[in-house]
Residue, then its C-alpha position, 0 to 999 in steps of 0.5 A: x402502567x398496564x401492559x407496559x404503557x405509562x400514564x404517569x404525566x408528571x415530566x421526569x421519566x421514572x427509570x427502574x432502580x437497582x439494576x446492576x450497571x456494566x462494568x466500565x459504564x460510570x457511575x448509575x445516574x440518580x434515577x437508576x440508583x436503588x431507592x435505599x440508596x437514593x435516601x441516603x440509608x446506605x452508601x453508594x455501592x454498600x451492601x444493602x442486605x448486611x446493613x439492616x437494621x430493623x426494629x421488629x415486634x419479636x423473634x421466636x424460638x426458631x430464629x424467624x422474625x416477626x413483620x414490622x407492625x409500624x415503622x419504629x425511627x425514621x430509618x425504619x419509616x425511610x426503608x418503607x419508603x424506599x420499597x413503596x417507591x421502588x413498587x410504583x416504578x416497577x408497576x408504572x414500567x412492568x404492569x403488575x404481573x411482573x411486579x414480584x417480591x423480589x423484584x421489589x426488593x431488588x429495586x429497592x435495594x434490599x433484601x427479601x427478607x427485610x422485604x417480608x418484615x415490612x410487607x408480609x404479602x404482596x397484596x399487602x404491600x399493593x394496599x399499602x402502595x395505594x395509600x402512598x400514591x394517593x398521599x403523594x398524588x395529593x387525592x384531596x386536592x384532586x377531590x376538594x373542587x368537587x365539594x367546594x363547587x358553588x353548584x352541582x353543574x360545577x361540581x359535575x365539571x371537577x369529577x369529569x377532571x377527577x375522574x380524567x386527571x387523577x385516574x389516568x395516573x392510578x391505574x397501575x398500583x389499582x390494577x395492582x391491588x384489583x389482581x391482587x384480592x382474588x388471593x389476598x383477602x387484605x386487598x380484597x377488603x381494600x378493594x371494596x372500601x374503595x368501590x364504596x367510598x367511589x360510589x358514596x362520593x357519586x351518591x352524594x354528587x347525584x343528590x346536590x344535581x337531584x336537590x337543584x332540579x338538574x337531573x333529566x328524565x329518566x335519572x333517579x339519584x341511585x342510576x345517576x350514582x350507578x352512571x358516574x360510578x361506572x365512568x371512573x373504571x380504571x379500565x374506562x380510563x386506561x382504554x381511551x388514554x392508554x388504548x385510544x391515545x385520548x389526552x386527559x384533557x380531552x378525556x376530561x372535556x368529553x366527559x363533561x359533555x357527556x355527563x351534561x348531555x346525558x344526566x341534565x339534558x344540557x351541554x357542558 
């Protein structure tokens, strides 16, 4: 979500966990149940903070612990979870700026200090989400029809569903990451390791049409590269889904004509 509009297309609706219930109002439903709960670290209504059990690196003279450097047993490895699922909730429902620590670790239903083992910042914890979401989202199957196309049109058409099918439901934890590396020089360099693996997927995109004759006057493969690069901006995106109110399959048909037409000088 950016400024409070979900993209998310998947059917169930995600409710923020661990807001306390009112007194009298029956027990929290699933959804609303704080994600440490939900994977069965505490019991329900058990006091999250006094039930940690970390495995750290060390503590030093002083009584501070270190950061988990990696999940140690599946405890450890199922908190982490929990956080990185709380963060995308709130993300999808708040839009980043709102998107604190301890927010995250209220959701999730831990303390912050248990928060900061894990994650010392939050540009920290927005890298690690990204990776998260791409696992869950499956970002392979989204990419391998672009690879495995039998040519460089086919191959044209499954970026433009890529592009319009996969982006739509990243812009929040990107956005998150993108507001994040201005102060965080974690994200930052995430950041620009994705920019260049994006623009390395559309060079290689840009040779297969150039290979097969495909591409009009006057596109090189490093403009065409430039061109598609351009056209999976997060902002290009949420614009037209989140602003204008496009359906992704619309997003995904008119990129195809657009990338036909412009690029090869054919439809789609």
């Amino acid at each position: 979500m950016v400024g409070g509009r979900s993209l998310r297309t998947n059917a169930t609706e995600l409710t923020v966990a661990g807001i306390p219930q009112s007194s009298g109002a029956g027990p929290p439903t699933e959804s609303k149940r704080p994600p440490a709960e939900r994977a069965g670290l505490v019991a329900p209504g058990e006091n999250c903070v006094e039930l940690e059990l970390y495995i750290v690196c060390s503590s030093g003279d002083d009584g501070s612990v270190d950061r988990i450097e990696s999940p140690q047993n599946q405890r450890s490895r199922d908190t982490r979870a929990a956080v990185l699922d709380a963060a995308w909730e709130l993300l999808e429902h708040s839009g980043g700026a709102a998107v604190t620590m301890s927010a995250v670790a209220r959701a999730a239903g831990i303390s912050r200090r248990g928060l900061y083992l894990h994650f010392p910042s939050r540009g920290q914890l927005f890298m690690e989400l990204l990776a998260h979401v791409d696992d869950e989202l499956d970002l392979e199957s989204s990419l391998r029809p672009i690879r495995e196309a039998p040519d460089s049109l086919a191959a044209l058409d499954a970026f433009a569903d890529h592009v319009a099918g996969y982006h739509s439901k990243l812009v929040a934890v990107a956005g998150a990451v993108d507001r994040c590396r201005a102060e965080d020089e974690d994200a930052a360099a995430l950041w620009e390791q994705a920019m260049g693996n994006w623009y390395g997927g559309c060079c290689a995109l840009a040779a297969r049409l150039a290979a097969e004759g495909r591409l009009a006057e006057p596109w090189t493969e490093r403009t065409a590269a430039d061109l598609m690069w351009a056209l999976m901006s997060l902002d290009f995106v949420d614009d037209l889904v989140g602003e204008r109110g496009w359906r992704t399959d619309e997003l995904t048909d008119r990129l195809r004509v657009l990338l036909h037409r412009t690029l090869c000088g054919s439809t789609a």
